[in-house]
C-alpha positions in Angstrom: 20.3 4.0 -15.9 20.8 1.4 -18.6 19.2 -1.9 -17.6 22.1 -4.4 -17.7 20.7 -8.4 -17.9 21.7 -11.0 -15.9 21.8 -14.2 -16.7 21.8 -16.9 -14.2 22.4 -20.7 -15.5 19.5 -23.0 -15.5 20.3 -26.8 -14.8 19.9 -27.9 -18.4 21.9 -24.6 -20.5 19.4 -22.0 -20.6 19.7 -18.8 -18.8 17.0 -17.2 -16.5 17.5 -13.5 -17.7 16.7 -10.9 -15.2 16.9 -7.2 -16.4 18.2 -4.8 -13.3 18.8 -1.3 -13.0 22.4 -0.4 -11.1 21.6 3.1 -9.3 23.9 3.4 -6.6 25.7 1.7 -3.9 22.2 -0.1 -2.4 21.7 -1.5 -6.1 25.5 -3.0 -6.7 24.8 -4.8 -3.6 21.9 -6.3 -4.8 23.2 -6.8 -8.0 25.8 -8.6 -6.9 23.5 -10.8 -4.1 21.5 -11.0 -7.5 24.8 -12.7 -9.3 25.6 -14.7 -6.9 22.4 -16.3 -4.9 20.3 -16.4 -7.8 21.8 -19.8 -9.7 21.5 -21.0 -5.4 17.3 -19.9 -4.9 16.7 -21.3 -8.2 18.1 -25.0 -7.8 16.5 -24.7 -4.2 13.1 -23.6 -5.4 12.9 -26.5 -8.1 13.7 -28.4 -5.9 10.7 -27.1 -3.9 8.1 -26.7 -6.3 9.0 -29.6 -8.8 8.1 -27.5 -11.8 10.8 -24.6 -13.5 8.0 -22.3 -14.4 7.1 -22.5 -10.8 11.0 -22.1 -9.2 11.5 -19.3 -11.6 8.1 -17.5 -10.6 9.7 -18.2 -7.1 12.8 -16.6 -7.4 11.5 -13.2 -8.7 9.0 -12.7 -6.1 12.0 -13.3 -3.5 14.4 -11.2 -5.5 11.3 -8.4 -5.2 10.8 -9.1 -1.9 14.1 -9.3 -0.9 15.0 -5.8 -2.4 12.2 -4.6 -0.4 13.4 -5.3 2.8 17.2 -5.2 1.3 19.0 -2.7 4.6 17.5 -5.7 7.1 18.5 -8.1 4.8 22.0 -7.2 4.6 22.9 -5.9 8.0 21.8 -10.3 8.7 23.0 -12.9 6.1 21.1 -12.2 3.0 21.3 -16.0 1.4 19.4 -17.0 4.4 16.9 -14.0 4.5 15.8 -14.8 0.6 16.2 -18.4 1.0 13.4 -18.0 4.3 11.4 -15.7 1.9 11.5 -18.5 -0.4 10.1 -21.0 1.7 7.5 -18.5 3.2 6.2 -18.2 -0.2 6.0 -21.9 -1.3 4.4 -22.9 1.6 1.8 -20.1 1.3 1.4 -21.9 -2.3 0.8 -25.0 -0.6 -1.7 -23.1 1.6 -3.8 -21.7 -1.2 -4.0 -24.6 -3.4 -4.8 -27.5 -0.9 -8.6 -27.5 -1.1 -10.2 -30.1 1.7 -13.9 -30.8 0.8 -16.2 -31.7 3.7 -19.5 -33.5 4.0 -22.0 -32.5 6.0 -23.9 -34.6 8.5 -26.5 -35.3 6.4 -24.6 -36.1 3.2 -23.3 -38.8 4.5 -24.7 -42.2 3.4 -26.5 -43.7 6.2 -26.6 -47.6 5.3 -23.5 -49.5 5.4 -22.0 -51.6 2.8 -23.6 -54.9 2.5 -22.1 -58.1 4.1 -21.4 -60.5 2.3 -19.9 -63.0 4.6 -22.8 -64.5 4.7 -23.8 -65.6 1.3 -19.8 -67.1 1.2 -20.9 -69.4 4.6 -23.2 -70.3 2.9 -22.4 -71.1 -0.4 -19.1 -73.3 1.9 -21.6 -75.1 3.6 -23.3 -76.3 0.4 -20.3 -77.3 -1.8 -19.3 -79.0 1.7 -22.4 -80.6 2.1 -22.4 -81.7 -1.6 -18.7 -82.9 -1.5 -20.0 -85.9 1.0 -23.0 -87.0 -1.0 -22.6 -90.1 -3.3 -21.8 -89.4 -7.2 -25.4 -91.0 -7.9 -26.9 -88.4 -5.5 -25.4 -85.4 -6.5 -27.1 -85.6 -10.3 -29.1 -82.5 -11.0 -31.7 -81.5 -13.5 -30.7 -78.1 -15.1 -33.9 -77.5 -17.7 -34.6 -81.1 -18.1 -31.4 -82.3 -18.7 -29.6 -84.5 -16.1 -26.1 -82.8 -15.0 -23.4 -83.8 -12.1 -22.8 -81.3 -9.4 -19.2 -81.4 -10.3 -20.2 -80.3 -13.8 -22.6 -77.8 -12.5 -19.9 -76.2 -10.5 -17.6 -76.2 -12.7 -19.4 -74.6 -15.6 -20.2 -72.1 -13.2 -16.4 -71.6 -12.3 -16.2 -73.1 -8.4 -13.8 -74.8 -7.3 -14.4 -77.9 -5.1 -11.7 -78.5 -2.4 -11.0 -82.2 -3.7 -10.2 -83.6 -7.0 
């Protein structure tokens, strides 16, 4: 019972190395399902998971599982067995990390957002209102000294609708 590595290629030249014991007949199937779907679950779990680390983790656990289970998987079609076990476990992932935080009732704020629709009617109406008065009329006092409503606005960065 020597352990024999196996290395199965990685998409950018490393090697995912996977140390297996070959004791009969049962485990030179493996082996070889091993061999050959490993490069396979591993391309399909990054492509699942988004992270090598992850995919790698992945492919272990389905390799373990797999073996488990390994006279049903084989008596089927193995690639499809592992590559369901796959799946099974990255959506369990998905399961365990989604976390969904909810209020209760009386958490919840109970005054709305204030409207201000209002206060922009309003301030409409006004430069509206202004825009028709006379230049001589429109002359303000801002602390004693005497400034136009078009310079008044415009220091204050509003825009009238005519030039």
């Amino acid at each position: 019972m020597n352990p024999e590595p196996v290395g199965l290629p990685m998409t950018d030249g490393d090697e995912l190395r996977v140390d297996r014991d070959v004791v009969g007949d049962r485990d030179e199937e493996f082996a070889a399902f091993v061999d050959a779907a490993g490069p396979y679950l591993l391309h399909t779990a990054e492509l699942l998971s988004g992270d090598r680390a992850r995919a790698q983790d992945l492919v272990q656990t389905t390799f373990e599982r797999t073996y488990r289970s390994w006279s049903k998987a084989r008596d089927g079609d193995p690639w499809a067995y592992a590559r369901h076990i796959l799946v099974n476990l990255r959506i369990d992932g998905w399961r365990r990390t989604r976390r969904e935080l909810l209020a209760a009732q009386g958490d919840l704020p109970n005054q709305m957002a204030p409207d201000h629709a209002a206060a922009v009617t309003a301030r409409s109406t006004v430069v509206r209102a202004l825009a028709r008065l006379p230049v001589a009329q429109r002359r303000v006092h801002v602390s004693g000294n005497p400034v136009t409503i078009h310079g008044f606005l415009e220091s204050n960065g509003i825009a009238l609708p005519y030039g």
